[in-house]
C-alpha positions as CSV (number, residue, x, y, z in Angstrom):
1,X,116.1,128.9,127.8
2,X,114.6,125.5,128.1
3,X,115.5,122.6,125.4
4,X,113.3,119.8,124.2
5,X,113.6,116.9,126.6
6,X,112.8,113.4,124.6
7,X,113.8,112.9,121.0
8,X,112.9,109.3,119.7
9,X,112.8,108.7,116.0
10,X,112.2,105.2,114.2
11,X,110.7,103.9,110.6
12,X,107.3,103.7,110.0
13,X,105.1,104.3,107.6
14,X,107.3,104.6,104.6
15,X,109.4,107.4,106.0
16,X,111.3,108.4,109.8
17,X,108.7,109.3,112.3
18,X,110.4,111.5,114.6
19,X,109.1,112.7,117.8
20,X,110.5,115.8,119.9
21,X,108.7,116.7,123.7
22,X,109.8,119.5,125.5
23,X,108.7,118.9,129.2
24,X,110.4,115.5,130.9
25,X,108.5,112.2,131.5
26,X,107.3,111.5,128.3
27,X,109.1,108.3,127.9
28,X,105.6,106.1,127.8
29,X,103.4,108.5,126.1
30,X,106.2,108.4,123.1
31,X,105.9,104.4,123.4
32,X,102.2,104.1,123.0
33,X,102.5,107.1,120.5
34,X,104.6,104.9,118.3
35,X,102.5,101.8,119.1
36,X,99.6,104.3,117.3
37,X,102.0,104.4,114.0
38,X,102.5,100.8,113.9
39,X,98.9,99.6,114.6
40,X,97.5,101.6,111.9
41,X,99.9,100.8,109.5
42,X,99.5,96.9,109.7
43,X,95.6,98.0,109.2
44,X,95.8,100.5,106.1
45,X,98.8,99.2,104.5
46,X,98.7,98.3,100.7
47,X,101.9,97.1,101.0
48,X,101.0,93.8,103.0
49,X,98.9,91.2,101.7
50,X,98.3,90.7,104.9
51,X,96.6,93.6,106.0
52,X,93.1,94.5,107.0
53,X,93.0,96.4,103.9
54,X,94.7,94.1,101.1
55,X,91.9,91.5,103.1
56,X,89.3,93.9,102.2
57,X,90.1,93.6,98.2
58,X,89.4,90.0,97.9
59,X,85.6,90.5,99.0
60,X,84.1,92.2,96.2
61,X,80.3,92.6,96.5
62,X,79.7,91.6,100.3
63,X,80.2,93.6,103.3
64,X,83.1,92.9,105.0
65,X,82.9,94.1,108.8
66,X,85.8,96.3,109.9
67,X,87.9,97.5,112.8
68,X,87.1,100.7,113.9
69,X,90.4,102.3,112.5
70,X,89.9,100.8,108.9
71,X,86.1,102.4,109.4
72,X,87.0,105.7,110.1
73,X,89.9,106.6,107.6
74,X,87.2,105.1,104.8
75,X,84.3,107.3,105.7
76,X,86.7,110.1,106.1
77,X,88.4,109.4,102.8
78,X,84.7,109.1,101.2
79,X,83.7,112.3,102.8
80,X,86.7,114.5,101.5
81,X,86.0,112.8,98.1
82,X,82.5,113.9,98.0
83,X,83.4,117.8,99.3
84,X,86.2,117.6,96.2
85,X,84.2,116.7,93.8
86,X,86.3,113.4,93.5
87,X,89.2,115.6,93.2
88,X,90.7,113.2,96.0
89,X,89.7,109.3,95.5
90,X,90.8,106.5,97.8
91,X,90.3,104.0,95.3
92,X,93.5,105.0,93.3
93,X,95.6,102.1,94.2
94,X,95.1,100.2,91.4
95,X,96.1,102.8,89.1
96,X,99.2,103.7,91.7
97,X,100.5,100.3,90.9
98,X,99.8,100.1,86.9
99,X,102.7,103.0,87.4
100,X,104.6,101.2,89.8
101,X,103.8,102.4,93.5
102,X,103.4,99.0,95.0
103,X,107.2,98.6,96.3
104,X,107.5,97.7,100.0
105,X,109.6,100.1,101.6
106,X,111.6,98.3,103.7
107,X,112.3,95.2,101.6
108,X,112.3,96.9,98.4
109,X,109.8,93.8,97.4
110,X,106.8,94.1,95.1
111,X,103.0,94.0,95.8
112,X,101.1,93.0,93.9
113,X,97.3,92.8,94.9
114,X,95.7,89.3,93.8
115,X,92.5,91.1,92.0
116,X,92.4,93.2,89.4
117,X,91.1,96.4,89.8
118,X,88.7,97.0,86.9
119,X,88.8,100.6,85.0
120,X,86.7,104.0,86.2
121,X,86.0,102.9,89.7
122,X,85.6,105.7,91.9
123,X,85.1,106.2,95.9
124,X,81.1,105.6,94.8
125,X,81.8,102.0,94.8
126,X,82.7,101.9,98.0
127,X,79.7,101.8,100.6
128,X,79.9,101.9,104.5
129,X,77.5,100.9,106.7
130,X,77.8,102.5,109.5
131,X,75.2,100.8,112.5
132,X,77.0,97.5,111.6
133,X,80.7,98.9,110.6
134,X,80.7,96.7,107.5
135,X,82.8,97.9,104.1
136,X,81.1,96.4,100.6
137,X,83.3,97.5,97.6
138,X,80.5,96.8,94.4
139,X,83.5,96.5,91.7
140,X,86.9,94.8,91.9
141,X,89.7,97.7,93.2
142,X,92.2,98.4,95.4
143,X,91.9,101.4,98.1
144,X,94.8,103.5,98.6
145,X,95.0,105.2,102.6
146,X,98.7,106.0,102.9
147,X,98.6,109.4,103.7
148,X,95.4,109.3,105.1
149,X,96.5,106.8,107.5
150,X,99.4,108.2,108.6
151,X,97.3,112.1,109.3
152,X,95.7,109.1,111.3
153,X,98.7,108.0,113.3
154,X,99.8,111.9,113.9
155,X,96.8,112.8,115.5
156,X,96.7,109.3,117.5
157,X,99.9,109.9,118.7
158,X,99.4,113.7,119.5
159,X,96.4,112.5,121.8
160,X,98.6,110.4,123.3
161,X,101.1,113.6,124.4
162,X,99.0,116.0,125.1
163,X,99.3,116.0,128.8
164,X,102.8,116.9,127.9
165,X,101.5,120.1,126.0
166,X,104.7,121.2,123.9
167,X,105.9,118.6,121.6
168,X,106.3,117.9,117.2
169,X,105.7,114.8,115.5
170,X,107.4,114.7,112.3
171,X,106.2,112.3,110.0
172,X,108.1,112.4,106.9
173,X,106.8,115.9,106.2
174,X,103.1,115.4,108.1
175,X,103.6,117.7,111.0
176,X,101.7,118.1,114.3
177,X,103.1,121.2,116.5
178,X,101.6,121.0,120.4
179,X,101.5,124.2,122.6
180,X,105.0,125.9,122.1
181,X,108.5,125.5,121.4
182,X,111.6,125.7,124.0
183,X,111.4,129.2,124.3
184,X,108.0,129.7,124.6
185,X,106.8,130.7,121.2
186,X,104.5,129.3,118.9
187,X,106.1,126.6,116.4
188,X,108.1,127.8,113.6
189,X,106.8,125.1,110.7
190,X,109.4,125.3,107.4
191,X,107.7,125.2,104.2
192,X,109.8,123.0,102.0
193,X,110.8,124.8,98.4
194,X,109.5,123.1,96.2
195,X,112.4,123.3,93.0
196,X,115.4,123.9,95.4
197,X,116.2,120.4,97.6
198,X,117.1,121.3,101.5
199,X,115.5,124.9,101.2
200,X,112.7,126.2,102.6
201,X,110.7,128.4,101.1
202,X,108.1,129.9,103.8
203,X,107.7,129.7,107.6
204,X,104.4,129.5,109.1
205,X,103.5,129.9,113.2
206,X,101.8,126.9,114.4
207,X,100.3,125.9,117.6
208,X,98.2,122.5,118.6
209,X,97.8,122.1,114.6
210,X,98.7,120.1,111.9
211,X,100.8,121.0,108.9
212,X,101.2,119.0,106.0
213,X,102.4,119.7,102.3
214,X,102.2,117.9,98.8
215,X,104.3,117.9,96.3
216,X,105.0,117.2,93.1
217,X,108.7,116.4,93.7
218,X,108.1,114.2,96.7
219,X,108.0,110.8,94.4
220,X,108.2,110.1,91.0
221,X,107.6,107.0,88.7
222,X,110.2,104.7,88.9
223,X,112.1,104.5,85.3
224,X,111.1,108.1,84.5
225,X,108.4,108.1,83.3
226,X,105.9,110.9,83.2
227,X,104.3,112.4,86.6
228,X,104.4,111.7,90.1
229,X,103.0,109.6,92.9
230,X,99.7,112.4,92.7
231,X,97.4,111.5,90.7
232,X,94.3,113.4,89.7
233,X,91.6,110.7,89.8
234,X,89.2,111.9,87.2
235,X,92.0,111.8,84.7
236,X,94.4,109.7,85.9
237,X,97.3,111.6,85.2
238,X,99.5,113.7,87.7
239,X,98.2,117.1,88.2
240,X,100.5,120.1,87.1
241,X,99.3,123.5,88.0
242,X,100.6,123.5,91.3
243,X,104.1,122.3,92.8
244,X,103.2,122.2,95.8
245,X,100.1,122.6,98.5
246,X,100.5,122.9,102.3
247,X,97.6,123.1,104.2
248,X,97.6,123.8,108.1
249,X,93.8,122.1,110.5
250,X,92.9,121.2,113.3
251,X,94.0,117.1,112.4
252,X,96.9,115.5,110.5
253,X,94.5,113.8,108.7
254,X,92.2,117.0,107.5
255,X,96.0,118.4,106.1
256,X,97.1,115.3,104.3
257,X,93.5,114.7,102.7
258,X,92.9,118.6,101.8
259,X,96.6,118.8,100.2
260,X,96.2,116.5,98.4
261,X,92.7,117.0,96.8
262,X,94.2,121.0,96.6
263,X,97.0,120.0,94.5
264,X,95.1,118.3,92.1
265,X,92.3,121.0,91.9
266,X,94.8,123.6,91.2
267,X,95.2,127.4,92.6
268,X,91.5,128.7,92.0
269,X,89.2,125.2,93.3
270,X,91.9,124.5,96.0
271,X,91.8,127.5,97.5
272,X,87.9,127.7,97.4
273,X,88.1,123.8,98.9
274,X,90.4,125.2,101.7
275,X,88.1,128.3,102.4
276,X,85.0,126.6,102.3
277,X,86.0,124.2,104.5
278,X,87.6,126.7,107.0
279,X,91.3,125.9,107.0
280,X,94.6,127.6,106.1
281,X,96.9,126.6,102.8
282,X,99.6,128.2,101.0
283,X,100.0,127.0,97.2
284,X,102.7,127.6,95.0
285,X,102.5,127.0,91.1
286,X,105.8,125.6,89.2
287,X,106.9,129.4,88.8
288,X,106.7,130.0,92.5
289,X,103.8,132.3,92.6
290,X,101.9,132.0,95.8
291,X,98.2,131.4,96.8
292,X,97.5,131.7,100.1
293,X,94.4,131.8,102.3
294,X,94.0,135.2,104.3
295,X,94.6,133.6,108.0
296,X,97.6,132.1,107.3
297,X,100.3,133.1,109.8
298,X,104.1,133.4,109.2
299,X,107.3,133.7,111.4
């Protein structure tokens, strides 16, 4: 019986990125994969007025050309917003801050973006071109990529190990399994219960794809008020007919954008979303009953 080899874990992103390869050698590839994490944060972060993105919300109404990372997880997020029927939005951060999501992690200080956002802006005010990579946003708001950026980093950093065939990256719950574990099987991927803290509720089999659940327990508004850091965007209020949605794809950053528009769309649309769109999910409403797609594999 084999073990897993390199272990490395460090902060990023909001949460502990940790990163397990089974076969020796890695120690570079787990460097630059890391480097992947921190690059794209400094880009995509709302929680840096510094950023490439916070940059990108003081130019209302001209385009603004853009790295190619900032690029790509925009037309991404605008894509899985059209095929939801605007069930997921990128332009939710200024409503995520009206409730108080703009707390810097690490420091525990405040952001506060300089503009503000005006009411009933959706992704259609946010136009790409892509021959000259240029972003225009047409009304004053604030973009919101965090978990899109960081299915981002996953896959960035799984590219970066795949020579090494059998690893996990664990980021705060956005999972990649490579190949297979220390004994040769597929991944063993926990399913989090949603209503019971430390236990898990399901086990899927993975194998050189991405897992990644959403939850309504994963954050809630600071003070206690109502709902959680999920908001549906045509209403603006947290969505409740699910507890949680994990969807397994090819790409971190399919899961995390496809669990979260599935949680919002609730057990009927989100499971049409996930089957029209060829992937796996498993849903589970507040009283534990299950949806699942019909490929879904367990262990």
């Amino acid at each position: 019986m084999s073990a897993v080899v390199s272990v490395r874990a460090e902060p990023a992103m909001g949460t502990v990125v940790t990163i397990h390869v089974v076969r020796p050698g890695a120690e570079a590839a787990i460097e630059r994969a890391f480097g992947w994490f921190h690059e794209i944060e400094e880009r995509c972060t709302r929680f840096d007025e510094r950023s490439e993105l916070m940059q990108l919300t003081t130019k209302i109404g001209v385009p603004v050309p853009a790295s190619a990372i900032l690029f790509e997880v925009v037309q991404f997020a605008l894509r899985v917003a059209e095929e939801s029927g605007g069930a997921f939005d990128p332009t939710l951060g200024g409503a995520m801050q009206a409730v108080g999501f703009n707390r810097e992690h690490r420091t525990g200080r405040i952001v506060q973006a300089t503009i503000a956002p005006e009411d009933g802006v959706t992704f259609r005010d946010v136009h790409l071109d892509q021959g000259r990579r240029t972003i225009t946003l047409s009304r004053p708001l604030i973009l919101d990529l965090g978990a899109l950026a960081k299915g981002l980093a996953v896959d960035a950093a799984a590219r970066e190990l795949q020579p090494f065939a059998d690893f996990v990256i664990d980021a705060g719950g956005d999972l990649y399994f490579g190949g297979h574990d220390p004994e040769g099987d597929t991944w063993s991927a926990g399913i989090s219960h949603p209503r019971i803290e430390g236990r898990l509720i399901d086990a899927l089999r993975v194998s050189d794809q991405a897992v990644c659940t959403s939850g309504d327990y994963e954050r809630r508004v600071e003070g206690g008020g109502p709902g959680h850091h999920i908001r549906d965007p045509r209403t603006g209020a947290s969505p409740g007919a699910l507890a949680s949605a994990t969807v397994v794809a090819p790409t971190a950053l399919l899961a995390d954008a496809l669990a979260t528009a599935a949680l919002v769309l609730g057990p009927v649309d989100g499971l049409q979303l996930l089957d029209r769109l060829g992937v796996e999910g498993l849903l589970l409403s507040p009283e534990l009953e299950r949806y699942e797609t019909e490929g879904l594999r367990r262990g």
